[in-house]
The first five atom37 places (N, CA, C, CB, O) and aatype in JSON, in Angstrom:
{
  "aatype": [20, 20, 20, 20, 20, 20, 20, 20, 20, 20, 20, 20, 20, 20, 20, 20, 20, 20, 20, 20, 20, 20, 20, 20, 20, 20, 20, 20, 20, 20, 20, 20, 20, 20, 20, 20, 20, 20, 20, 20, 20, 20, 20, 20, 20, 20, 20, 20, 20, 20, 20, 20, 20, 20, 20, 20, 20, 20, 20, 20, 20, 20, 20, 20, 20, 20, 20, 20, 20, 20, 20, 20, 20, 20, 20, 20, 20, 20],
  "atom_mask": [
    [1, 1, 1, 1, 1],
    [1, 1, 1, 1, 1],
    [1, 1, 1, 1, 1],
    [1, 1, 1, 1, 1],
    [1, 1, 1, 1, 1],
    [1, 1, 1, 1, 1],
    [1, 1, 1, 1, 1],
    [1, 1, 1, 1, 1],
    [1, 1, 1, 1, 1],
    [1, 1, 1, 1, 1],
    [1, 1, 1, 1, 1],
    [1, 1, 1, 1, 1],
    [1, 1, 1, 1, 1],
    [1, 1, 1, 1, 1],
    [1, 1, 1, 1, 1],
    [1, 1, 1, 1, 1],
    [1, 1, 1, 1, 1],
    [1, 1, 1, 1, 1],
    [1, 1, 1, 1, 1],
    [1, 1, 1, 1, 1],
    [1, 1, 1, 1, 1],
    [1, 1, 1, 1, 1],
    [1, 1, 1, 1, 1],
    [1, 1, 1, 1, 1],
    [1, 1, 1, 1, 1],
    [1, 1, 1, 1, 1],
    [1, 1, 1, 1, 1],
    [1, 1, 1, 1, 1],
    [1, 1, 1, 1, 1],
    [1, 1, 1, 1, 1],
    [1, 1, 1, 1, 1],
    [1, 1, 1, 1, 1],
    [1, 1, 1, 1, 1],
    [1, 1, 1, 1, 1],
    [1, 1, 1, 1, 1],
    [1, 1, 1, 1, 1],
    [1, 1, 1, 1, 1],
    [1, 1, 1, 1, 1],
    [1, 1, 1, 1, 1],
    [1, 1, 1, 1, 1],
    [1, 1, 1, 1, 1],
    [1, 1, 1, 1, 1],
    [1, 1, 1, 1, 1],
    [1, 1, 1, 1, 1],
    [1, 1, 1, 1, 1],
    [1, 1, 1, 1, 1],
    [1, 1, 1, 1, 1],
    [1, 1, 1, 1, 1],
    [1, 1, 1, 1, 1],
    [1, 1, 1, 1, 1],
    [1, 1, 1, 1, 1],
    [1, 1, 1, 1, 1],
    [1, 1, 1, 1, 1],
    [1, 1, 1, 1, 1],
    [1, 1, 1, 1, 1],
    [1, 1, 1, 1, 1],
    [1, 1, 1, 1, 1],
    [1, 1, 1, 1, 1],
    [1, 1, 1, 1, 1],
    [1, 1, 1, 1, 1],
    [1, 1, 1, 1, 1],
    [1, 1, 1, 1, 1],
    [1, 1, 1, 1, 1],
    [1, 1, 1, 1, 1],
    [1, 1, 1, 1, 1],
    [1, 1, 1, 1, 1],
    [1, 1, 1, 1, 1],
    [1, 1, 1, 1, 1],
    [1, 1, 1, 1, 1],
    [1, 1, 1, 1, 1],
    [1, 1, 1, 1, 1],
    [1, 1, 1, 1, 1],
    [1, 1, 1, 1, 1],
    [1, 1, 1, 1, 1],
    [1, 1, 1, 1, 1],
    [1, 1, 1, 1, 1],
    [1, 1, 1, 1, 1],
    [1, 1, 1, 1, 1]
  ],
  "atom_positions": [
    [[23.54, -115.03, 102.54], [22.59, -113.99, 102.85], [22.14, -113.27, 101.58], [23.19, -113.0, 103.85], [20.95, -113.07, 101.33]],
    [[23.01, -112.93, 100.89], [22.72, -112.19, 99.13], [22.16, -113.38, 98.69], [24.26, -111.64, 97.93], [20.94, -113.27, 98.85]],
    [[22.43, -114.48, 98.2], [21.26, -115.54, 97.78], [20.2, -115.4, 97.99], [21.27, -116.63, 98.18], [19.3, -115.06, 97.22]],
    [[20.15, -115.78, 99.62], [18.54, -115.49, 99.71], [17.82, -114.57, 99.46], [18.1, -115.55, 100.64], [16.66, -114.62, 99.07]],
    [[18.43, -113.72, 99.65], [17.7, -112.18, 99.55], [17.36, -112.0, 97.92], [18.92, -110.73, 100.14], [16.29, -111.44, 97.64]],
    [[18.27, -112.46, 96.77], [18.03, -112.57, 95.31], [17.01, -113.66, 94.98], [19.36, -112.86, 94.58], [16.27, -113.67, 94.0]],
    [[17.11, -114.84, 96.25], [15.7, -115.71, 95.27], [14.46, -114.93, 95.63], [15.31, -117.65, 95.79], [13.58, -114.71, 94.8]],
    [[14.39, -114.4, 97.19], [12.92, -114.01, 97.36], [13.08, -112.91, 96.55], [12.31, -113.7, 98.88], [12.34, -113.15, 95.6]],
    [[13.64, -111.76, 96.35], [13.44, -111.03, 95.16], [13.01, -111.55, 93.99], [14.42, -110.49, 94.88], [11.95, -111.13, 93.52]],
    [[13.75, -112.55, 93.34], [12.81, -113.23, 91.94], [11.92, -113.72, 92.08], [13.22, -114.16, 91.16], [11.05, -113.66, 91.21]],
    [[11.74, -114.34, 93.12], [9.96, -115.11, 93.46], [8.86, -113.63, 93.72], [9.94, -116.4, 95.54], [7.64, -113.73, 93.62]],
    [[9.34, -112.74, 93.95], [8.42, -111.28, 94.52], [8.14, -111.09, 93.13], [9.29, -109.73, 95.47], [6.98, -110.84, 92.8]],
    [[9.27, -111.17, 92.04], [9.18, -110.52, 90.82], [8.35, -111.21, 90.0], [10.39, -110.32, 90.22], [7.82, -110.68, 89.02]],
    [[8.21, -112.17, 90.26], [7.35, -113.55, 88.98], [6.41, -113.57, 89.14], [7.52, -115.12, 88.91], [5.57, -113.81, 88.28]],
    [[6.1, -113.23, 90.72], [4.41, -113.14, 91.46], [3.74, -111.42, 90.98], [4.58, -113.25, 93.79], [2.56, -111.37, 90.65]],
    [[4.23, -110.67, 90.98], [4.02, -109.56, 90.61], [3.58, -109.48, 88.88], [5.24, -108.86, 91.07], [2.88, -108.66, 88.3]],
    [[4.11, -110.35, 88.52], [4.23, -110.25, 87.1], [3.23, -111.09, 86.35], [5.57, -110.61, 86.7], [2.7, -110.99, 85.24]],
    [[3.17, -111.9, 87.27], [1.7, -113.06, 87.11], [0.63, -111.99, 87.5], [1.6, -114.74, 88.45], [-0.2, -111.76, 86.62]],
    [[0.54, -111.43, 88.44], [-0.61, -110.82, 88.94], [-0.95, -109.8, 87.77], [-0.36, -110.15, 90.4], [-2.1, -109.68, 87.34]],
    [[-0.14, -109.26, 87.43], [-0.24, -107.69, 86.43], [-1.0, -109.05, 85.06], [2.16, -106.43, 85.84], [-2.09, -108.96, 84.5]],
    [[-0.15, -109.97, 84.91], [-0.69, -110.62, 83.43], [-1.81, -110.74, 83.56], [-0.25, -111.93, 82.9], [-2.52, -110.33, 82.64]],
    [[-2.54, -111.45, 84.95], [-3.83, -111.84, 85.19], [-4.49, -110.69, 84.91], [-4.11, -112.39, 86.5], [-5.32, -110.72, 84.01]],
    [[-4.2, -109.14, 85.81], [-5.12, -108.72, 86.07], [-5.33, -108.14, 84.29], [-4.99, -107.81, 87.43], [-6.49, -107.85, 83.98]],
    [[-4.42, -108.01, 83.37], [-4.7, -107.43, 82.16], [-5.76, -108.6, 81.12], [-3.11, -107.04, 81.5], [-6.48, -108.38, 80.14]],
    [[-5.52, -109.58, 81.69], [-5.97, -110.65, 80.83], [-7.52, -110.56, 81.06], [-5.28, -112.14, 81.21], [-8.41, -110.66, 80.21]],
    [[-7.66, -110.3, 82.68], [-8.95, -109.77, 82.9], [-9.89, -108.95, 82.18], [-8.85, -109.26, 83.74], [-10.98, -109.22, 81.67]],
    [[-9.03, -107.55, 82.3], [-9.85, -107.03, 81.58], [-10.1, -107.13, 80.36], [-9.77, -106.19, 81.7], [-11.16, -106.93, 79.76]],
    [[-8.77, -107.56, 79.84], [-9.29, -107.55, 78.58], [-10.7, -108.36, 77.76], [-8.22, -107.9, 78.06], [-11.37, -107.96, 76.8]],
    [[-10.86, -110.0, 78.79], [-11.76, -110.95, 78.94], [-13.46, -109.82, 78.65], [-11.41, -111.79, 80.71], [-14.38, -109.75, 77.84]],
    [[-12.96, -109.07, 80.06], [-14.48, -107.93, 79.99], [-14.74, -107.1, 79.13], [-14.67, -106.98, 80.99], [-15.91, -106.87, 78.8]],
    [[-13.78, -106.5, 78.61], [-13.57, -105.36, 77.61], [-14.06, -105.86, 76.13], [-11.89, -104.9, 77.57], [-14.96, -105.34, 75.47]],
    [[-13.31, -106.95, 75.78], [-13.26, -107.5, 74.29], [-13.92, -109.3, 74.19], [-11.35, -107.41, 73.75], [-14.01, -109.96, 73.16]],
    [[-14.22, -109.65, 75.27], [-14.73, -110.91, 75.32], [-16.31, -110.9, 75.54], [-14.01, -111.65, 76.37], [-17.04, -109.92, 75.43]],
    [[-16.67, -112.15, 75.85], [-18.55, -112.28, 75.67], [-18.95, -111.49, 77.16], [-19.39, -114.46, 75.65], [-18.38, -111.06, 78.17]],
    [[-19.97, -111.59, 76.72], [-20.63, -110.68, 77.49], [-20.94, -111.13, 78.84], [-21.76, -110.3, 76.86], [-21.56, -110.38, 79.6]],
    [[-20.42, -112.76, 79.36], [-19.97, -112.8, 80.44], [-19.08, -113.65, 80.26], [-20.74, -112.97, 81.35], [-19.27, -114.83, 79.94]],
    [[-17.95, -113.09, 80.46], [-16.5, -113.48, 80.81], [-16.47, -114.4, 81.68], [-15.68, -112.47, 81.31], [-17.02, -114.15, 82.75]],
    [[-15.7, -115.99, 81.45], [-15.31, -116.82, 82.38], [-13.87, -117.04, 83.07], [-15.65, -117.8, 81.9], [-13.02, -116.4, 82.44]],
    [[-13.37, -117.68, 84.06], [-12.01, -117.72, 83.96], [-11.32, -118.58, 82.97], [-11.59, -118.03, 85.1], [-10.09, -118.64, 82.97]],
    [[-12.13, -119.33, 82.02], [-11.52, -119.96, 81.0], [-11.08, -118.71, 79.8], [-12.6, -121.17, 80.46], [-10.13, -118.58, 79.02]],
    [[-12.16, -118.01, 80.07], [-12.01, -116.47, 78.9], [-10.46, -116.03, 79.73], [-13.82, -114.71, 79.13], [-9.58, -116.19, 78.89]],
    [[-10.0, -115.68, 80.7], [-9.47, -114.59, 81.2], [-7.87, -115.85, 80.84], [-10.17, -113.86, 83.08], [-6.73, -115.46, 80.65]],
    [[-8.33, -117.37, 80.86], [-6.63, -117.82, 80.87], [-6.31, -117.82, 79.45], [-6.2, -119.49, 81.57], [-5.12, -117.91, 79.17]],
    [[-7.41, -117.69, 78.18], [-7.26, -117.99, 77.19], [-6.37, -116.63, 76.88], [-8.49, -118.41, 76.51], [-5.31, -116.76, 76.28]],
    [[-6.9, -115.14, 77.36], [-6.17, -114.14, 76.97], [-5.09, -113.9, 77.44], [-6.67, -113.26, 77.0], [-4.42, -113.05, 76.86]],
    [[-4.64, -114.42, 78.44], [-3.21, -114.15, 79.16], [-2.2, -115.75, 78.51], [-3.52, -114.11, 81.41], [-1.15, -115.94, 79.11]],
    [[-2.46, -116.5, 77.66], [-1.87, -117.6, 76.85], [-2.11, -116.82, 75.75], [-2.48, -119.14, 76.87], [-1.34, -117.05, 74.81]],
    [[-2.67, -116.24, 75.63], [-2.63, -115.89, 73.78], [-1.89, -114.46, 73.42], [-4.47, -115.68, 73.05], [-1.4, -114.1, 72.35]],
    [[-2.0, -113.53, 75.08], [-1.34, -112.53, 74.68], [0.54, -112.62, 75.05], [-2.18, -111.33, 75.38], [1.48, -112.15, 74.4]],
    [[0.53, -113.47, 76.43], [1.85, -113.77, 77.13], [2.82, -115.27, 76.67], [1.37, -113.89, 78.76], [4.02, -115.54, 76.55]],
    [[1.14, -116.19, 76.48], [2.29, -117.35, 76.62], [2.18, -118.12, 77.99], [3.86, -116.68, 76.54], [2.38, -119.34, 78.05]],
    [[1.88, -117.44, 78.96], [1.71, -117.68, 80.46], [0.28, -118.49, 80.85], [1.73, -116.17, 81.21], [-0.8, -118.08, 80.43]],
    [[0.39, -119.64, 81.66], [-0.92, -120.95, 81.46], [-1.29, -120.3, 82.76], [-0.56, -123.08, 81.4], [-0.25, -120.33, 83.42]],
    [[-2.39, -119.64, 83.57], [-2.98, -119.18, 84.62], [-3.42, -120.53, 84.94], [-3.98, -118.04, 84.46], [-3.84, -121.37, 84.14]],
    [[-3.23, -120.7, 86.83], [-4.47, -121.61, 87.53], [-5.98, -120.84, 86.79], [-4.45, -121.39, 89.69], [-6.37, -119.87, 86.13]],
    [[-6.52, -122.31, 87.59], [-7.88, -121.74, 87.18], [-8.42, -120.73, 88.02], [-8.88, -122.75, 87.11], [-9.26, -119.88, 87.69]],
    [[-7.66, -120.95, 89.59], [-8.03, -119.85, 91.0], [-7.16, -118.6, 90.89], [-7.62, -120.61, 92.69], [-7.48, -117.67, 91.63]],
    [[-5.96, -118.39, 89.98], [-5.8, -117.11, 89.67], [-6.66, -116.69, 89.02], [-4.84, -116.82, 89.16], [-7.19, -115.72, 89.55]],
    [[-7.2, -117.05, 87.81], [-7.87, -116.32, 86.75], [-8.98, -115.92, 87.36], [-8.15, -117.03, 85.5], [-9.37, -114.77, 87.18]],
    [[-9.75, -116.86, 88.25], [-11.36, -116.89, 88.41], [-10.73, -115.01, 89.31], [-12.42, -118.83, 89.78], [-10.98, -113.93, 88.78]],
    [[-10.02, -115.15, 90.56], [-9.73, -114.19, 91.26], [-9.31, -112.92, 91.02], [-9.12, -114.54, 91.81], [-9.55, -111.96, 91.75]],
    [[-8.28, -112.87, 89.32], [-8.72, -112.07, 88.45], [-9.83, -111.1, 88.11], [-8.71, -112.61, 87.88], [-9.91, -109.89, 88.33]],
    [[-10.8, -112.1, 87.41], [-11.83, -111.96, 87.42], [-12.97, -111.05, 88.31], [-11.85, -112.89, 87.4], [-13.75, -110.12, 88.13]],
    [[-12.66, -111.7, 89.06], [-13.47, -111.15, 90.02], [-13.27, -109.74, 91.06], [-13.58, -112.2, 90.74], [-14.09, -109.01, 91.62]],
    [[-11.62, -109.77, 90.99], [-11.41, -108.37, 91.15], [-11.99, -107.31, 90.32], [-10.21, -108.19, 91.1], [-12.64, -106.34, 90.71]],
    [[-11.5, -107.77, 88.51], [-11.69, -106.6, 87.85], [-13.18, -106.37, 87.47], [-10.82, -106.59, 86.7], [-13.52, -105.38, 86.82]],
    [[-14.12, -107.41, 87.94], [-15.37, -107.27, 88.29], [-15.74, -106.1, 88.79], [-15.68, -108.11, 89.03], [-16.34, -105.1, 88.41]],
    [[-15.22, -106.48, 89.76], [-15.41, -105.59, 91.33], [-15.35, -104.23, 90.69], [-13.97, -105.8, 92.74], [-16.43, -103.64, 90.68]],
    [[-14.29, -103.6, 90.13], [-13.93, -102.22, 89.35], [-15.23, -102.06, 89.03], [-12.84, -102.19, 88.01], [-15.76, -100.98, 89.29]],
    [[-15.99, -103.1, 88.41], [-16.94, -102.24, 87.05], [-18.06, -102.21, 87.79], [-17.27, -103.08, 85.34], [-19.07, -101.87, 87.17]],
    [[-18.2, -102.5, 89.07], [-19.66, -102.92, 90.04], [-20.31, -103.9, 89.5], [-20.84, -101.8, 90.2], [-21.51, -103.69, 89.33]],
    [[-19.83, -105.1, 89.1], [-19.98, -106.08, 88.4], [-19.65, -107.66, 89.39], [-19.02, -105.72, 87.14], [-18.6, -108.07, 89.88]],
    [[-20.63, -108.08, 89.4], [-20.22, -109.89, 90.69], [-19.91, -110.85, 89.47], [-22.17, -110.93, 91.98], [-20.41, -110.85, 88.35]],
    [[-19.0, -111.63, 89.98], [-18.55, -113.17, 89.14], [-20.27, -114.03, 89.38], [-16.72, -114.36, 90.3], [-20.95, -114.44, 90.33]],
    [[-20.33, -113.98, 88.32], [-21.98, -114.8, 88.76], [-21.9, -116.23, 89.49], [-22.98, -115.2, 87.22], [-20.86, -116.77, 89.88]],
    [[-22.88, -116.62, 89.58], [-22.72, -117.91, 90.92], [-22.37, -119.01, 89.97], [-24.38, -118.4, 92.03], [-22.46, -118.71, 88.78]],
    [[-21.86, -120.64, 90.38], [-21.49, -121.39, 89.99], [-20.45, -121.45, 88.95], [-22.28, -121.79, 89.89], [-20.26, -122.47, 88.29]],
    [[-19.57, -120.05, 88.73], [-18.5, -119.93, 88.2], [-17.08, -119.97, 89.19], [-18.71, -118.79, 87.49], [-15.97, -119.85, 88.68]]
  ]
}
């Protein structure tokens, strides 16, 4: 019962921790990257600042959240 309860705790913790990398990698993509940010921009900064290789459907989703913040859409065919 403590097993289980310690793996889904570390799997809660790795997912949480991916998400925070993504979502920083994001912005940073918008903040300090071209002037339209791709999810190739957003995995390059979360490998260059973490080390950590993002899907391409985290990053794009990333993305597109921290879009969302700035009233900003992931443009089409990205």
């Amino acid at each position: 019962m403590l097993k289980q309860f310690l793996a889904q705790r570390r799997t809660a913790l790795r997912a949480a921790r991916r998400h925070r990398i993504a979502m920083d990698a994001a912005r940073a993509a918008i903040l300090h990257g071209p002037d339209e940010p791709t999810p190739g921009d957003v995995a390059n900064f979360a490998y260059g600042s973490t080390g950590v290789t993002l899907t391409d459907d985290e990053a794009r989703a990333a993305l597109a959240a921290e879009l969302a913040r700035y009233g900003r859409r992931l443009p089409d065919g990205i």
